[in-house]
N, C-alpha and C positions, 0 to 999 in steps of 0.2 A: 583919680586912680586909687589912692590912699582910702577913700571909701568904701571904694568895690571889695579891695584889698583886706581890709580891716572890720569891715561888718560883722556886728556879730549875729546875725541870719538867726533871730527870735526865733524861728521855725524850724532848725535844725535842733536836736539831739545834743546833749554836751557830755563826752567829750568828743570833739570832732576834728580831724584836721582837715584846708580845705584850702584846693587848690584851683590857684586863677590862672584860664588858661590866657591869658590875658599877657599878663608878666612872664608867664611862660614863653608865647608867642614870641616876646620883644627878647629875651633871652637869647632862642634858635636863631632869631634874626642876626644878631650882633654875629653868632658864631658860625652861622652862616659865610656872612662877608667875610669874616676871615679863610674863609675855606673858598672861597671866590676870587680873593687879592693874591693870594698865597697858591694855591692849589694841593694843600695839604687838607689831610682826611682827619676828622672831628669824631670822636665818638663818646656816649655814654657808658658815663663809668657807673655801672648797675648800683655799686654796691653802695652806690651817696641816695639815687632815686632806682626805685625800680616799679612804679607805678603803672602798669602794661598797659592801663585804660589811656595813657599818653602815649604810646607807642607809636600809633599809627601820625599822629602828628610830629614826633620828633625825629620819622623817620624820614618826613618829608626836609627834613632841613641837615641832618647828620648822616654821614659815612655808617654806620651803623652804633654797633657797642660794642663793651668790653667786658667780663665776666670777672669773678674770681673764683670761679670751679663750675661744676657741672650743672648744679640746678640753676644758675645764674644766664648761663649757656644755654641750655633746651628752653630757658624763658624767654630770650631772644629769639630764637630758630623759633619758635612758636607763634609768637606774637611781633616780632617786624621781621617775615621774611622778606627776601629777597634784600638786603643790608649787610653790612660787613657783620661777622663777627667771630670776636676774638676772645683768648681767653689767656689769662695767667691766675697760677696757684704755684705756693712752694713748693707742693708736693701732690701726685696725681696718683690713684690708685690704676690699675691694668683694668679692670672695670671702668672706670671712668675715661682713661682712654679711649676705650675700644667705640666708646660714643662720642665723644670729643671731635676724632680723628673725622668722623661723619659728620654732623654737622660746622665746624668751627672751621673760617680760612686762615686764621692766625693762631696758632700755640707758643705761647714760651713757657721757656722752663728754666728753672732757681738754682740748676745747678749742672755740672756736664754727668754728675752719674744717673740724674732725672733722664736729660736727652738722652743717652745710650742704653737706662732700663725700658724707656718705652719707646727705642729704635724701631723695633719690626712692626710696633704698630704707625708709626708715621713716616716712615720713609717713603711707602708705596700710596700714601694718602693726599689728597689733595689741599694739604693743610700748608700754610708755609709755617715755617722753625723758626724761630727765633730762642737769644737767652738773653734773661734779665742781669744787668749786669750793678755794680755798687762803686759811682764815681769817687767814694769816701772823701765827699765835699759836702757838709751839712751848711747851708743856709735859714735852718729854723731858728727861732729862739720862743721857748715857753711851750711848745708841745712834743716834750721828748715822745712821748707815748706814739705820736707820728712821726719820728725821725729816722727813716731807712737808710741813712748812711751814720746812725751812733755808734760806738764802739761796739762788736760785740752785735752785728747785726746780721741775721737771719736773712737777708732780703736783697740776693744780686750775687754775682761772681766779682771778686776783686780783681785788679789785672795781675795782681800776682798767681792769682791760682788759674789764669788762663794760657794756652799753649800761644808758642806764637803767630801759629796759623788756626783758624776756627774751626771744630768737627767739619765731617761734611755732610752737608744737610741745611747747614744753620745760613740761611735767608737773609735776619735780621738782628738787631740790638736793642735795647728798651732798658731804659733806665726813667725809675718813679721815686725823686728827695723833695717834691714840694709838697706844702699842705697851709692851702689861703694863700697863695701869694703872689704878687706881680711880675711884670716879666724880668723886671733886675735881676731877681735870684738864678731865675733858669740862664737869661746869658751867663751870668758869672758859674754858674754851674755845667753846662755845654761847655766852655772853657776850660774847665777841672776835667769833664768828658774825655773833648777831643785829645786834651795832652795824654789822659792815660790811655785811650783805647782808638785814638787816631786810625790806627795802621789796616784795622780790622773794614773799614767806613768804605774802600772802596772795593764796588766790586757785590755789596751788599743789595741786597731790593730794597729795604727800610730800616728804618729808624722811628723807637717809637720814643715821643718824650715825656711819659706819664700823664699824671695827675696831677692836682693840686693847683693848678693858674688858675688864678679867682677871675677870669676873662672880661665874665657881666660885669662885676664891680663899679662901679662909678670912679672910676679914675685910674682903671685899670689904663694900661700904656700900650695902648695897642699898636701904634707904629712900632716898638721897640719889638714886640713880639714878630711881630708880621717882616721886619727885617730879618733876623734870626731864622724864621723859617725858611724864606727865599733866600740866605745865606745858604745856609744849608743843603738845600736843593741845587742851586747851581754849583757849589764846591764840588759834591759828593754822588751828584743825580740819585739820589734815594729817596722814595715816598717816604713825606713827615706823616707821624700817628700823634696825633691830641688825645688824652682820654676822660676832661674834666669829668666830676659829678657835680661838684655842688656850682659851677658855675651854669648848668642845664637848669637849675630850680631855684637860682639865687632869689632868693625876695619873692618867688612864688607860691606859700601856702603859707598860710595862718594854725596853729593852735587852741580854740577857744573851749574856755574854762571855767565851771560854776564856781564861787564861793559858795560851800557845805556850810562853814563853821568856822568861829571866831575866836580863840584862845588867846588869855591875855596874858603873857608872860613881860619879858624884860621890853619888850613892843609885842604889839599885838601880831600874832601869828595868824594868817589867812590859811585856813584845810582844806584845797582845790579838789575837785573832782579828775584832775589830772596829777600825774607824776612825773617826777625826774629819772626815779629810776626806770621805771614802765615805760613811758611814751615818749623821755627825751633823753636817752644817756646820756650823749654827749657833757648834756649837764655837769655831768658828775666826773665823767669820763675826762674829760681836756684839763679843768672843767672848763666851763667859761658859764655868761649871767645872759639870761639870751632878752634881746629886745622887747619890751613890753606897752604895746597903745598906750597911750594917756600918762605913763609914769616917770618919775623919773628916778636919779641915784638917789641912795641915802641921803636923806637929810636936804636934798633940791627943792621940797614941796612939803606944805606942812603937817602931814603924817606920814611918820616911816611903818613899813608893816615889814615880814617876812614872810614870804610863800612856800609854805609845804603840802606837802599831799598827801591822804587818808591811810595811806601805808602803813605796816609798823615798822619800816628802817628809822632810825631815829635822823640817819643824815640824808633821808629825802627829802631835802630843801632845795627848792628852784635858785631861790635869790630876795636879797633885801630890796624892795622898792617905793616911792616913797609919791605919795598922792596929793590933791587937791581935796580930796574928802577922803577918810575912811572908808574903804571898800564894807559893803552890807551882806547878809546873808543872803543867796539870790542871787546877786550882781555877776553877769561876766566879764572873766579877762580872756584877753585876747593877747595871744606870744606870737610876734613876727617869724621869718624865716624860718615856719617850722617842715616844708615841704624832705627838706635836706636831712639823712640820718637821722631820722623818726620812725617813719613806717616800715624804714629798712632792720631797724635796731630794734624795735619795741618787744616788748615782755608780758606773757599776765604773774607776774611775782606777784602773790600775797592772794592771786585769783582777781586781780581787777581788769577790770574790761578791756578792753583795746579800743582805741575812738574810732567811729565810722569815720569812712573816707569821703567827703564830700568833694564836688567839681564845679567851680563856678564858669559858666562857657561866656564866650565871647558877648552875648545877648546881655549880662550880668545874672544870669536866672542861677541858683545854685541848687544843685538836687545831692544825696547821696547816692554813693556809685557801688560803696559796701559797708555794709551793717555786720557785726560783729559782737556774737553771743556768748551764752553759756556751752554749746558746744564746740566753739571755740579753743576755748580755754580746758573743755574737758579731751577733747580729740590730741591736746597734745602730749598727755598723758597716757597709763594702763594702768 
């Protein structure tokens, strides 16, 4: 699998990202049985993958998806009908409702003067309500930038500013404080939950419990999860809502990347035909050093390089990594886990390309599925 995975496909275009439906496959799977053991609803959370050419296969194994606004929404109602879908945003314009309330069976909403400005358009809709709510129990550590329950957060109703009985209308609950993490956190977090907003749990149709459970992971705790769920359900009888992303595309796509050019400063500096800022935020974003074929940490292997890319940000730097040879001009790298907040996030800053999408199918055959040009990059302009 590591092969299939990590080729670097001489015959593709660079830069490209490229995803194995392979790994994918074994992904739905896992998340499948949990929704088979449990009998709670799984969905994709768009805004980690939103890849539509996978659509039709993830819809064979998932409750549908999850949105975070309107064009996220009409993507789903587009490309996997007949599937759940749901949607939350902080803030919703009366335009964007007024399409919402038509396609979506789930809305919440961030706040009670959100639910009551766009009352008339949802009351008489077929959408169920729901509000996001903030257990102000943070379980992160080292990505405040994801932490929905930090002081000072935009993201959920406290129970102090809740009444003691819930609008009427409001269906459900939904609270999202993970981001990577196993099922420890969320028990210990459903805990923090129930103590503060218990009272509201029966009587409800659902409960949604975000994002963020790294599910696929390799040593993720799935009986711990799958306890909690069936907890849940028999305490409360209320549909559970999953909405991972990056556990639908864990370890399923690759980034591969020419070496342009060689600069030798305090270590030789590699100038990719890819970027941190453009094609992988995150990078820069958490940050974090993302996994790389054949390399290791500084100083593990006996040449260290640094990887940046042709930009003129001075801190578009991927990461130090450190070889078995010196990388050549020519040569490609190949960056793991790039399927996850990449294609969703990327940029042309500076006017650089965007990498074609390639698709490696189950046969191992890998083809491009989109090519991506100079009107690209000019269409997004005037």
């Amino acid at each position: 699998m590591m092969d299939r995975q990590y080729s670097t496909e001489p015959r593709l275009q660079t830069p490209v990202y490229v995803v194995d439906e392979q790994a994918l496959r074994r992904n739905l799977e896992v998340l499948a049985g949990v929704q088979q053991r449990t009998g709670c609803h799984i969905l994709l959370a768009q805004k980690a993958f939103s890849l539509f050419y996978a659509y039709p296969l993830i819809g064979r194994y998932l409750a549908g998806t999850t949105a975070s606004g309107l064009f996220e929404a009409r993507l789903a109602h587009e490309t996997m009908p007949g599937r759940e879908n749901h949607v939350f945003s902080p803030a919703y314009t009366s335009a964007e409702m007024a399409e919402l309330v038509e396609i979506c069976d789930h809305i919440s909403f961030n706040s009670l003067a959100q639910l009551e400005a766009h009352r008339p358009l949802w009351q008489n809709s077929r959408a169920s309500v729901g509000l996001r709510v903030n257990p102000e129990h943070s379980t992160q550590q080292g990505h405040a930038i994801y932490d929905p329950c930090a002081p000072g957060s935009r993201l959920g109703i406290r129970r102090k500013d809740l009444p003691e009985q819930l609008p009427d209308g409001v269906e459900g609950l939904h609270f999202h404080t993970l981001c990577e993490q196993d099922a420890a956190p969320l028990v210990e977090t459903f805990a923090a939950f129930e103590a503060a907003f218990g009272q509201y749990l029966p009587g409800l149709r659902w409960l949604n419990l975000g994002g963020g459970h790294h599910i696929t992971r390799p040593g993720y705790d799935l009986a711990a999860l799958e306890r909690l769920i069936r907890s849940i359900r028999e305490k409360y009888g209320v549909e559970v809502y999953l909405e991972p992303g990056e556990a639908i595309a864990l370890n399923a796509g690759t980034l591969i990347t020419t070496v342009l050019d060689v600069v030798e400063s305090d270590m030789p500096i590699l100038i990719l035909d890819a970027s941190a800022a453009c094609h992988m935020p995150d990078v820069l974003e958490m940050p974090y050093r993302p996994p790389l074929l054949g390399a290791g940490d500084p100083g593990e292997k006996p040449v260290t390089c640094r990887l940046a890319s042709r930009t003129c940000l001075a801190g578009d730097v991927i990461g130090e990594y450190s070889f078995d040879r010196q990388p050549r001009v020519g040569d490609r790298l190949v960056f793991a886990d790039m399927a996850i907040y990449t294609m969703v996030k990327n940029n042309t800053f500076n006017g650089m390309p965007l990498p074609d999408i390639a698709w490696r199918g189950e046969d191992g055959r890998c083809a491009v599925i989109r090519h991506f040009g100079y009107e690209d990059f000019k269409n997004r302009l005037s």
